[in-house]
Structures are given as structure tokens and as C-alpha cells.
Backbone as CSV, one residue per row, in Angstrom:
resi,resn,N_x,N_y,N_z,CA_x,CA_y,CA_z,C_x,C_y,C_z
1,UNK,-13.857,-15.599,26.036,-13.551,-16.362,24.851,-14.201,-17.741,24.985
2,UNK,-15.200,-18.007,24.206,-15.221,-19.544,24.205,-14.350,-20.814,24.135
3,UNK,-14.691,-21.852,25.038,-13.978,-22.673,25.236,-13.609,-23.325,24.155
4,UNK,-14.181,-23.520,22.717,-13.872,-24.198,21.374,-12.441,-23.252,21.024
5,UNK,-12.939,-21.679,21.434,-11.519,-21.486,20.427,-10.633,-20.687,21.496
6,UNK,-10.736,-20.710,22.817,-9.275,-20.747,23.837,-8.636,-22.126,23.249
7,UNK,-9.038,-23.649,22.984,-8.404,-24.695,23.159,-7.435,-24.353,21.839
8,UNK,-8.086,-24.168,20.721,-7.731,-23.473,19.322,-6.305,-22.625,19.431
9,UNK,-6.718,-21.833,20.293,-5.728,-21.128,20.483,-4.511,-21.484,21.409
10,UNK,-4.829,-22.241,22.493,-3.923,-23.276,23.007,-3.076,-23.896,22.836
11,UNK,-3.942,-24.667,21.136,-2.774,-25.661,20.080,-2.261,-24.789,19.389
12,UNK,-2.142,-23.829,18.959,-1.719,-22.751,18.362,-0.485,-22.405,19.179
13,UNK,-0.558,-21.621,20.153,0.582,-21.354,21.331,1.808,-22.764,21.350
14,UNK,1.321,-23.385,21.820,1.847,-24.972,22.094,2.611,-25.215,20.782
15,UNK,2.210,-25.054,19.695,3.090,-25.527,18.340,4.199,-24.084,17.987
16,UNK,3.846,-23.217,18.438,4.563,-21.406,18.452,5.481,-22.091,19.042
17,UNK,5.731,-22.845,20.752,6.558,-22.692,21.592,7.831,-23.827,20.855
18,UNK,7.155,-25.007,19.977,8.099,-25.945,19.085,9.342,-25.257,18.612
19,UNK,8.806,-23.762,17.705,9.710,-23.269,16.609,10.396,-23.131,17.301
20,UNK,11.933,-23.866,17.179,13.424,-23.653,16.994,13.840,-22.496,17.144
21,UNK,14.497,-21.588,17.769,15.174,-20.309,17.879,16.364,-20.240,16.674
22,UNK,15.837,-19.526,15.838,16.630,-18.996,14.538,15.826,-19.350,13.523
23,UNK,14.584,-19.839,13.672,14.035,-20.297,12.492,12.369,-19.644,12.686
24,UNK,11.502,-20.167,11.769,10.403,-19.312,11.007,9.730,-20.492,10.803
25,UNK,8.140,-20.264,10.935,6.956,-21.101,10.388,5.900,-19.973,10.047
26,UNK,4.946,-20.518,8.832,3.921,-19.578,8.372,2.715,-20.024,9.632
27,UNK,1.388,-18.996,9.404,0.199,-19.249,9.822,-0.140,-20.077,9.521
28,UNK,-0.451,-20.400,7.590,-0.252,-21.965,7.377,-0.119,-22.956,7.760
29,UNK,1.373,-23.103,7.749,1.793,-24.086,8.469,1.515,-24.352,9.895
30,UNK,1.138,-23.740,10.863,0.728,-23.912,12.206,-0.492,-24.796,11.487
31,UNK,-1.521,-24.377,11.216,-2.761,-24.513,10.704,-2.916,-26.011,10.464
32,UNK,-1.929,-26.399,9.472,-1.714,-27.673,8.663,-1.807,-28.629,9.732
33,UNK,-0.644,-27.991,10.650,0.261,-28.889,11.755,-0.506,-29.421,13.147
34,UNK,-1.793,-28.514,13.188,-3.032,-28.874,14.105,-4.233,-29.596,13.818
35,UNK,-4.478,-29.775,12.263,-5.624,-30.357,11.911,-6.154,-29.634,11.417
36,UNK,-6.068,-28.544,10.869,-6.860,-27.060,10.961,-6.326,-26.799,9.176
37,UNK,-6.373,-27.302,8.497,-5.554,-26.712,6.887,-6.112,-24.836,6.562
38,UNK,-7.316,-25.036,6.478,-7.876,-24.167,5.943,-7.611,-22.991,7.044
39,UNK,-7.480,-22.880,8.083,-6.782,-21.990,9.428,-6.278,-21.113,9.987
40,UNK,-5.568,-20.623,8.502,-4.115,-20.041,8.642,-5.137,-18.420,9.365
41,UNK,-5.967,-17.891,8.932,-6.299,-16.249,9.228,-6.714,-16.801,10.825
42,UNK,-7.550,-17.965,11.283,-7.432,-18.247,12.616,-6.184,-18.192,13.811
43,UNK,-5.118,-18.332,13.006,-3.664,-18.962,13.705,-3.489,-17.816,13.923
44,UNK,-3.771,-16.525,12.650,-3.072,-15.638,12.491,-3.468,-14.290,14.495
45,UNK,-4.986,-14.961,14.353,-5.470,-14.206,14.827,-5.357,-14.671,16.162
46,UNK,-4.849,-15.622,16.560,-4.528,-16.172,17.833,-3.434,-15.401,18.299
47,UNK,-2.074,-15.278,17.450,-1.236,-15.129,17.242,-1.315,-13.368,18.178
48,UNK,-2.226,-12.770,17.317,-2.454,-11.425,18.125,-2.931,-11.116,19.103
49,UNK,-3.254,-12.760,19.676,-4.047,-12.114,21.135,-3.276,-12.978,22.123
50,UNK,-1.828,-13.270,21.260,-1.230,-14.278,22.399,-0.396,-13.446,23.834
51,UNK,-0.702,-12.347,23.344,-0.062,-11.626,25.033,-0.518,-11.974,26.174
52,UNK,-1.865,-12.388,26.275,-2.934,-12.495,27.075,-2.806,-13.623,27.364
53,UNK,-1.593,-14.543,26.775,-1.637,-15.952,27.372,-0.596,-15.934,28.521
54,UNK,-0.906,-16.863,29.555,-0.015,-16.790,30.549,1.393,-17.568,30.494
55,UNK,1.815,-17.934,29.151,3.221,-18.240,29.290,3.828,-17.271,27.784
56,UNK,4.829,-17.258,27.532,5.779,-16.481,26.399,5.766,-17.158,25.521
57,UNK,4.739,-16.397,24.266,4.893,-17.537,23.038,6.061,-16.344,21.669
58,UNK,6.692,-17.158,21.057,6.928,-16.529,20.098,6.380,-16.466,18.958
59,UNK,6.233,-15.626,19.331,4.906,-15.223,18.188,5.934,-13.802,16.969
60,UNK,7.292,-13.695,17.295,8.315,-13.026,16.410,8.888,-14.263,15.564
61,UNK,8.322,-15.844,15.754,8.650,-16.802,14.734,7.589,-17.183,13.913
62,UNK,6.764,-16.379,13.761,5.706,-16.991,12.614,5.528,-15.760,11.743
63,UNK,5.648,-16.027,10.702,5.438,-15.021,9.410,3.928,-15.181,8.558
64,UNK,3.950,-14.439,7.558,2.874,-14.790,7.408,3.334,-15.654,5.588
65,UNK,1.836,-15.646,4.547,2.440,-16.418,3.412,3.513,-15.972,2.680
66,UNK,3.679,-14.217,2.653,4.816,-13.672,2.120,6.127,-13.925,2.417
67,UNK,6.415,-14.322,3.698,7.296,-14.379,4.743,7.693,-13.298,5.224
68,UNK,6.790,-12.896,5.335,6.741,-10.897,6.348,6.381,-11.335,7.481
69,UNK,6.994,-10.688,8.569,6.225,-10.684,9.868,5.380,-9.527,10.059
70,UNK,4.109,-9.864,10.707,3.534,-8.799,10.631,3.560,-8.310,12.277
71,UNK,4.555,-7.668,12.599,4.313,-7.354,14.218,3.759,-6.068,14.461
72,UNK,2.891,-5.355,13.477,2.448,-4.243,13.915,1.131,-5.194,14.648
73,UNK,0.522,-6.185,13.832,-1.026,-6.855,14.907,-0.627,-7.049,16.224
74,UNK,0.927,-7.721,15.841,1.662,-8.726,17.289,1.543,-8.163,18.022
75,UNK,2.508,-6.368,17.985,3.194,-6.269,18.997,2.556,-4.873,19.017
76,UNK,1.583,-3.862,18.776,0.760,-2.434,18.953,2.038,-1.714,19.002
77,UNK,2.736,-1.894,20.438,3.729,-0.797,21.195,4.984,-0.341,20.312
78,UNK,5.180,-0.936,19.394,6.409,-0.573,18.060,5.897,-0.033,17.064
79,UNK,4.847,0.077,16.611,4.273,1.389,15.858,4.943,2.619,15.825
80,UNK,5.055,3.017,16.931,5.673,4.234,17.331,7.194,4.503,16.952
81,UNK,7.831,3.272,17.032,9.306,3.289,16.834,9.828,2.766,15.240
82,UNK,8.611,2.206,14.454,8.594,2.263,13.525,8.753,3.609,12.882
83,UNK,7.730,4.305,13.629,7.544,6.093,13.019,8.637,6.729,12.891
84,UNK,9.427,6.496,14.551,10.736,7.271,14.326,12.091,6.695,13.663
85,UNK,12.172,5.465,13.274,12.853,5.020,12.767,13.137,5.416,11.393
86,UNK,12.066,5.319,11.188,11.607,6.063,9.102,12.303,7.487,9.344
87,UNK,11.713,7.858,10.369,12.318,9.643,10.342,13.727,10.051,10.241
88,UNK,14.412,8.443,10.904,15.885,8.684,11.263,16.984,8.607,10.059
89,UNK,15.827,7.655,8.746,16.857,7.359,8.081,16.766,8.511,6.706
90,UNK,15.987,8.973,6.792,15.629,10.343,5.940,16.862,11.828,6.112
């Protein structure tokens, strides 16, 4: 990863670790909150590769403009339990 956008992604993580436990920020708003307005699909995309960072970001507190979380990018491994979940309530 280039060093312009590990740092990118850095301030990204670093403002993730701010959000308050019980509460929610958009991609947007990260975006805004770094200097970055225009940003938000950048944040978004940090956001999906934040496993790979070496500390725990919450990345289950950022939604996107709808206020959906999108944790199928986040999180791959719940796909699956999504599947059976649908099945369960049928």
C-alpha cells in the first residue's frame, strides 16, 4: 500500500477508534472530520481493509449515507450466517 494512503487510512482508523460505544458516524462524516469532504467512498474503503490493521477498529460504528451498515464488505465471514438466518425465519 502506498505510504499517501496507509497514512489516509491511519486517520481514518484513529477517528473509527473516537466513536463512542452506542453510537454511529457516516463515511461522510469521517471524511469531513479529516480534511477529506469529498472522501466518503475512500473512508468507506479503508473501512474494509481495516482487519489488516494492527489494532481493533470499529468499523460496526460507521454506517454508510443511508444509515445501513454495510458489514457484508466489513466483515466477508457473516455472509454465510446471513444465508442461514433468512432460512430460519421462513
Amino acid at each position: 500500500m502506498p505510504k499517501k494512503e496507509s497514512d489516509f487510512f491511519e486517520r481514518v482508523y484513529l477517528v473509527a477508534e473516537l466513536i463512542p460505544h452506542g453510537r454511529v458516524t457516516s463515511y461522510g462524516a469521517i471524511a469531513k472530520y479529516i480534511g477529506s469532504a469529498r472522501g466518503a467512498r475512500m473512508v468507506g474503503w479503508a473501512m474494509n481493509k481495516c482487519s489488516s490493521w494492527h489494532r481493533f477498529v470499529p468499523a460496526h460504528r460507521v454506517v454508510n449515507s443511508k444509515r445501513a451498515f454495510n458489514w457484508q464488505a466489513s466483515f466477508p465471514r457473516w455472509r454465510n450466517y446471513e444465508r442461514v438466518a433468512s432460512k430460519r425465519r421462513c
